[in-house]
C-alpha positions as protocol buffer text, in pm:
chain_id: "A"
residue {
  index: 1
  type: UNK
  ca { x: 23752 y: 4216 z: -5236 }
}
residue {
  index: 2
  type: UNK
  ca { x: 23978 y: 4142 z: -4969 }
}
residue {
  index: 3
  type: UNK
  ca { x: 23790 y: 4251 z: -4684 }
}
residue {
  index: 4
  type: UNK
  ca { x: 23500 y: 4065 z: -4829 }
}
residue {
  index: 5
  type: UNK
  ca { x: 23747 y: 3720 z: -4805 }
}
residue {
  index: 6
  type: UNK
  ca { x: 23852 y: 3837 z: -4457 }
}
residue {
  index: 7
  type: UNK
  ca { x: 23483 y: 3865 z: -4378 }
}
residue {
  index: 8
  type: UNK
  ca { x: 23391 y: 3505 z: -4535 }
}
residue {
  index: 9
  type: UNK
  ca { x: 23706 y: 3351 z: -4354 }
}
residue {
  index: 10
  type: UNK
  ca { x: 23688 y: 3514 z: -3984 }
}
residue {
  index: 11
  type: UNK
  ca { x: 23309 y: 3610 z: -3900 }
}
residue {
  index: 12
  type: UNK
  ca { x: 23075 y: 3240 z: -3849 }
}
residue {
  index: 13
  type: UNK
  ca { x: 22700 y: 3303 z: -3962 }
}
residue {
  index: 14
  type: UNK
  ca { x: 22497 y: 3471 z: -3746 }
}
residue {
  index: 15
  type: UNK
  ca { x: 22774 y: 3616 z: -3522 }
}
residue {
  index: 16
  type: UNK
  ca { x: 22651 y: 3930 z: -3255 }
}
residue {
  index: 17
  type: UNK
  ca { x: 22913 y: 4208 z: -3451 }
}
residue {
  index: 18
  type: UNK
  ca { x: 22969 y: 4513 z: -3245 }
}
residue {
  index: 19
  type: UNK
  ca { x: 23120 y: 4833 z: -3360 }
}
residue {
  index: 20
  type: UNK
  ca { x: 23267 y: 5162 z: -3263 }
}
residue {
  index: 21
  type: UNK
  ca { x: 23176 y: 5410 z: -3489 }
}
residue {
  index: 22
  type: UNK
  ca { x: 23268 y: 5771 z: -3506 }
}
residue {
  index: 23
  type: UNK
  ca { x: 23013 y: 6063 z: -3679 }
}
residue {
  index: 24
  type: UNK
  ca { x: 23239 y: 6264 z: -3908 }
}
residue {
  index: 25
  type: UNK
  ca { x: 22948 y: 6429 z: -4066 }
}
residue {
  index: 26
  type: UNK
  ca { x: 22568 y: 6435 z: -4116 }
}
residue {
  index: 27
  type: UNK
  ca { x: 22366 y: 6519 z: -4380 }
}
residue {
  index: 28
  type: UNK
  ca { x: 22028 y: 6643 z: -4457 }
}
residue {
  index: 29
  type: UNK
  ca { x: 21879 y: 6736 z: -4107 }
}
residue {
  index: 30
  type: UNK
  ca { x: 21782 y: 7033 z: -4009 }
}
residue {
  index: 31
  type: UNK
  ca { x: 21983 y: 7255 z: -3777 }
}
residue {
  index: 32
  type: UNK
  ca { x: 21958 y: 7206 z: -3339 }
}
residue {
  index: 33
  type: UNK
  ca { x: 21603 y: 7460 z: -3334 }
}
residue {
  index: 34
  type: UNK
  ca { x: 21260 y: 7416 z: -3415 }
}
residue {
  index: 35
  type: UNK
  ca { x: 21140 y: 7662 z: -3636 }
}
residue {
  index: 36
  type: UNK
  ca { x: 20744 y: 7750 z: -3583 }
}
residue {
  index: 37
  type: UNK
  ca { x: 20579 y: 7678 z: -3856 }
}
residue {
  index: 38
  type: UNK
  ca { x: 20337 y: 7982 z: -3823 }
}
residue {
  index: 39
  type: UNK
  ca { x: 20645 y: 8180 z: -3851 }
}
residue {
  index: 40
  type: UNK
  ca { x: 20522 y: 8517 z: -4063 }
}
residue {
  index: 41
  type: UNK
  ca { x: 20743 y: 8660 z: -4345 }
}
residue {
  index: 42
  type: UNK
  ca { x: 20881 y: 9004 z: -4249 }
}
residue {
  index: 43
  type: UNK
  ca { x: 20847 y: 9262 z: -4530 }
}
residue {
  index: 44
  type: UNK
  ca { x: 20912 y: 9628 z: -4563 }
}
residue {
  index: 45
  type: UNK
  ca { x: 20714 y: 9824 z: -4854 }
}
residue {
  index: 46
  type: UNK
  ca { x: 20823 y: 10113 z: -5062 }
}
residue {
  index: 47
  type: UNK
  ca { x: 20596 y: 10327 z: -5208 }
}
residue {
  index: 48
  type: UNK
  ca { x: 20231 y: 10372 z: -5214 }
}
residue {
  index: 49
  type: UNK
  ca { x: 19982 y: 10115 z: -5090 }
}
residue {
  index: 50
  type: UNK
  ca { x: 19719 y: 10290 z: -5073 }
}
residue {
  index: 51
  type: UNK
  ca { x: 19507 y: 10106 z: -5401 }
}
residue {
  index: 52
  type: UNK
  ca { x: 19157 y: 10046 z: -5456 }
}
residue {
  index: 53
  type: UNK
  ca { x: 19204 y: 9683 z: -5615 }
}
residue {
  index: 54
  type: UNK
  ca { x: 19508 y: 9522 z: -5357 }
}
residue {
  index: 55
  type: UNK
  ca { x: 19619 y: 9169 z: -5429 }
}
residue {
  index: 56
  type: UNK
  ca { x: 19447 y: 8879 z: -5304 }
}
residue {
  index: 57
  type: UNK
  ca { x: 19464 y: 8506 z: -5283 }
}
residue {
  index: 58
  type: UNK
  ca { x: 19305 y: 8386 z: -5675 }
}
residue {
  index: 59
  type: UNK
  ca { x: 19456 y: 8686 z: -5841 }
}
residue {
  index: 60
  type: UNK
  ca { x: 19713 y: 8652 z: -6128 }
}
residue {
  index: 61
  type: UNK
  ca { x: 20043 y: 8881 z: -6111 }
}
residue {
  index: 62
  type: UNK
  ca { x: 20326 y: 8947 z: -6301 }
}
residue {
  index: 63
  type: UNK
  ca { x: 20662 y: 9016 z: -6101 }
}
residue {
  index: 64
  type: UNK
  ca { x: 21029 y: 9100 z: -6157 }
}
residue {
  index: 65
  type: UNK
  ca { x: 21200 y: 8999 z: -5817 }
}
residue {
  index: 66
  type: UNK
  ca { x: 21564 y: 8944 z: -5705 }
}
residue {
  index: 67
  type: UNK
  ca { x: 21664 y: 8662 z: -5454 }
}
residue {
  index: 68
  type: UNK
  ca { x: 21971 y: 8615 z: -5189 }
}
residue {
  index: 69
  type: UNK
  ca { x: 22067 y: 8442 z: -4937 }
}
residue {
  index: 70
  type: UNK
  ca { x: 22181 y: 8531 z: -4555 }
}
residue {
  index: 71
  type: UNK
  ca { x: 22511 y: 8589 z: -4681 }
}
residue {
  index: 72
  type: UNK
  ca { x: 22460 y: 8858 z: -4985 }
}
residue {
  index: 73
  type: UNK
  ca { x: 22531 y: 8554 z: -5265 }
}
residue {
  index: 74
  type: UNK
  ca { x: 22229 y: 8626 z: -5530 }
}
residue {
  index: 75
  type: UNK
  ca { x: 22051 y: 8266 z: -5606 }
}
residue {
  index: 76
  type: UNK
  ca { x: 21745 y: 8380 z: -5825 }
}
residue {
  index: 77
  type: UNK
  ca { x: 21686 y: 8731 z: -6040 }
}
residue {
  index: 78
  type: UNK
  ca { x: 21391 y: 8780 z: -6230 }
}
residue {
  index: 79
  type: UNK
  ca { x: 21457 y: 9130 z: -6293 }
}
residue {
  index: 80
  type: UNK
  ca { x: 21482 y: 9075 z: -6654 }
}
residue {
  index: 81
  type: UNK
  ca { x: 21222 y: 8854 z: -6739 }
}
residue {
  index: 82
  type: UNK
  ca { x: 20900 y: 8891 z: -6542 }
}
residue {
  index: 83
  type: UNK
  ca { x: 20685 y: 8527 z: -6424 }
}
residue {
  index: 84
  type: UNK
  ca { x: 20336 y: 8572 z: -6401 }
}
residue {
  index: 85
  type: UNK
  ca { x: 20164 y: 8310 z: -6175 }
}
residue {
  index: 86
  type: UNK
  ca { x: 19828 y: 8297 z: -5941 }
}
residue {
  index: 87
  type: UNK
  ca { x: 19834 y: 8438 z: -5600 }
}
residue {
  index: 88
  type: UNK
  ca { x: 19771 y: 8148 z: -5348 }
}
residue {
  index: 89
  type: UNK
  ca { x: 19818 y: 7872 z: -5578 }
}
residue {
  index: 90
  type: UNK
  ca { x: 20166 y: 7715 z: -5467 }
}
residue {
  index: 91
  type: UNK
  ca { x: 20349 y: 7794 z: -5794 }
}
residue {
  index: 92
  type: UNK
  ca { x: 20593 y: 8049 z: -5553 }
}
residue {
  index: 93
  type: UNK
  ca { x: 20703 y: 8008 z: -5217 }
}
residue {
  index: 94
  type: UNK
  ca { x: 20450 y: 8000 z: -4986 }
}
residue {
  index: 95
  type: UNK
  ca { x: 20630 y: 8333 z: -4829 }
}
residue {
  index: 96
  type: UNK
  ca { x: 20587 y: 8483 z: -5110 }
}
residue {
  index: 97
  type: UNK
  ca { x: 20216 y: 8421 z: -5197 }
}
residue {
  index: 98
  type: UNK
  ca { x: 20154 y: 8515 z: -4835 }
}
residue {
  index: 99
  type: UNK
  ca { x: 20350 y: 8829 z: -4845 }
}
residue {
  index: 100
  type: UNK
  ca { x: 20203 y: 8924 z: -5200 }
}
residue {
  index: 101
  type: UNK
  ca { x: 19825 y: 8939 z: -5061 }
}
residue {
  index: 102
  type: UNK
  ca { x: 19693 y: 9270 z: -4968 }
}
residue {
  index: 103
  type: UNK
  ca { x: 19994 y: 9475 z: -5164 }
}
residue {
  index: 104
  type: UNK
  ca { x: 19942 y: 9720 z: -5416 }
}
residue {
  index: 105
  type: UNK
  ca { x: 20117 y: 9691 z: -5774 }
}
residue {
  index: 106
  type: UNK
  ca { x: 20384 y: 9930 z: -5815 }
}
residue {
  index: 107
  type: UNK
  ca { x: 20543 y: 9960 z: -5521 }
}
residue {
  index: 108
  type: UNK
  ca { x: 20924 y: 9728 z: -5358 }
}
residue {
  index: 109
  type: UNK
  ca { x: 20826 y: 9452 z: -5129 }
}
residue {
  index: 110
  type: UNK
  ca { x: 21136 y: 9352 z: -4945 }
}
residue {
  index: 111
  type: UNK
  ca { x: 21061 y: 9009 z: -4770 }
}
residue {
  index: 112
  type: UNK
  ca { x: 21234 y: 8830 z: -4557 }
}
residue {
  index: 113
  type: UNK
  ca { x: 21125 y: 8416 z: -4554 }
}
residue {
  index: 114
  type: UNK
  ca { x: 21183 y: 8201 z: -4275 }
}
residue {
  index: 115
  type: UNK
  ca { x: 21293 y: 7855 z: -4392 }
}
residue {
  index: 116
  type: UNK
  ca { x: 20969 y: 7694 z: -4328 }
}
residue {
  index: 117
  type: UNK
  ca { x: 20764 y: 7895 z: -4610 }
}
residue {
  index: 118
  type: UNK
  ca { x: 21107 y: 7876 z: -4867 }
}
residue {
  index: 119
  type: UNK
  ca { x: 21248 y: 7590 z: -4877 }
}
residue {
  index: 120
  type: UNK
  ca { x: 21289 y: 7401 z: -4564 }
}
residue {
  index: 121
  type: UNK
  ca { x: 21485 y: 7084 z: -4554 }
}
residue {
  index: 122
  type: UNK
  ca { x: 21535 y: 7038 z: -4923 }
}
residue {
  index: 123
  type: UNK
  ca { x: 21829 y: 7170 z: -5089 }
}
residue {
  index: 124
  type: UNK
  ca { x: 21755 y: 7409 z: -5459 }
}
residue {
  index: 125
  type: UNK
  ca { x: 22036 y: 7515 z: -5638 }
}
residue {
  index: 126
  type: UNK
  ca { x: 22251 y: 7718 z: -5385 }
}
residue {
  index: 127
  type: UNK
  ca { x: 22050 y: 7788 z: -5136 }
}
residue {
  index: 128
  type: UNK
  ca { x: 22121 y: 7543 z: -4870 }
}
residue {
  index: 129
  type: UNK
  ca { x: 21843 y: 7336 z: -4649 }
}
residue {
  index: 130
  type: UNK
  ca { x: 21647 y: 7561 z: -4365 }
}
residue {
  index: 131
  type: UNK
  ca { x: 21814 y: 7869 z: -4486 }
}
residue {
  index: 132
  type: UNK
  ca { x: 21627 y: 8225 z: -4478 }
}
residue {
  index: 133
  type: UNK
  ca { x: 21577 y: 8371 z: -4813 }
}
residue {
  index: 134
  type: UNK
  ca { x: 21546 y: 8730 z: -4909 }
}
residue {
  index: 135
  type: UNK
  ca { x: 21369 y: 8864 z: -5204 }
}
residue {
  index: 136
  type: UNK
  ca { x: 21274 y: 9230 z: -5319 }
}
residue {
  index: 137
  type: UNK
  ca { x: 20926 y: 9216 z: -5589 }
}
residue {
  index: 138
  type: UNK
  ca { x: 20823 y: 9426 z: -5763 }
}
residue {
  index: 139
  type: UNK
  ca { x: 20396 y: 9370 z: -5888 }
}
residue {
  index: 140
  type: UNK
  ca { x: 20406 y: 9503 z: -6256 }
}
residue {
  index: 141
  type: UNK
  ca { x: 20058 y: 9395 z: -6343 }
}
residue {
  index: 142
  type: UNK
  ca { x: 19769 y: 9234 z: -6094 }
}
residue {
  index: 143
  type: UNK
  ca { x: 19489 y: 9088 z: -6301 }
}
residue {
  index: 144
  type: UNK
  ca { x: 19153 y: 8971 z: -6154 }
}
């Protein structure tokens, strides 16, 4: 209230104000580089992938899956209840649905997801914005 008086008493309508204004912080941009945004998802496999029916973009899977972030903090674990969702659909991260096609069920997928196929410049949960996840799947049941 009183700088709004000071403001009405000292400042005439349609003064030029100038000001000197110092950054203390800034939000919700991403960090200094530019990420490509053909960037692939690393993964390692464990196991066997040799199959005659691999996954591919259409097909519905069941997963359990464990998720963490650069620093070892776990942000997502699936390992006791299984989702089941449609290869290539956008219900996962896009990393995810890419790294899923051409694997065999069975077998550990341990991917590693570049920011711009998680979840780029929005924050979820704990994982902060343009952060690499990590996530190790395992495909329980493909279905065609």
């Amino acid at each position: 209230m009183l700088m709004e008086q000071v403001v009405q008493k000292n400042i005439p309508g349609y003064s030029t104000l100038m000001f000197d204004v110092h950054l203390v912080q800034l939000n919700d941009s991403p960090p200094e580089y530019n990420v490509p945004l053909d960037l692939p998802t690393q993964s390692i496999v464990e196991g066997n992938q040799e199959c005659e029916t691999p996954i591919q973009n259409g097909d519905v899977v069941q997963i359990k899956y464990i998720g963490w972030l650069p620093d070892g903090k776990v942000f997502d674990n699936g390992t006791n209840t299984p989702i089941t969702f449609v290869v290539g659909s956008g219900q996962v991260l896009s990393g995810i649905d890419e790294g899923l096609v051409s694997f065999c069920a069975g077998g550990l997928l341990k991917f590693e997801i570049p920011p711009v196929k998680a979840y780029a410049d929005r924050w979820e949960g704990p994982v902060p914005q343009w952060s690499y996840v990590y996530y190790n799947i395992t495909v329980l049941k493909p279905h065609r």
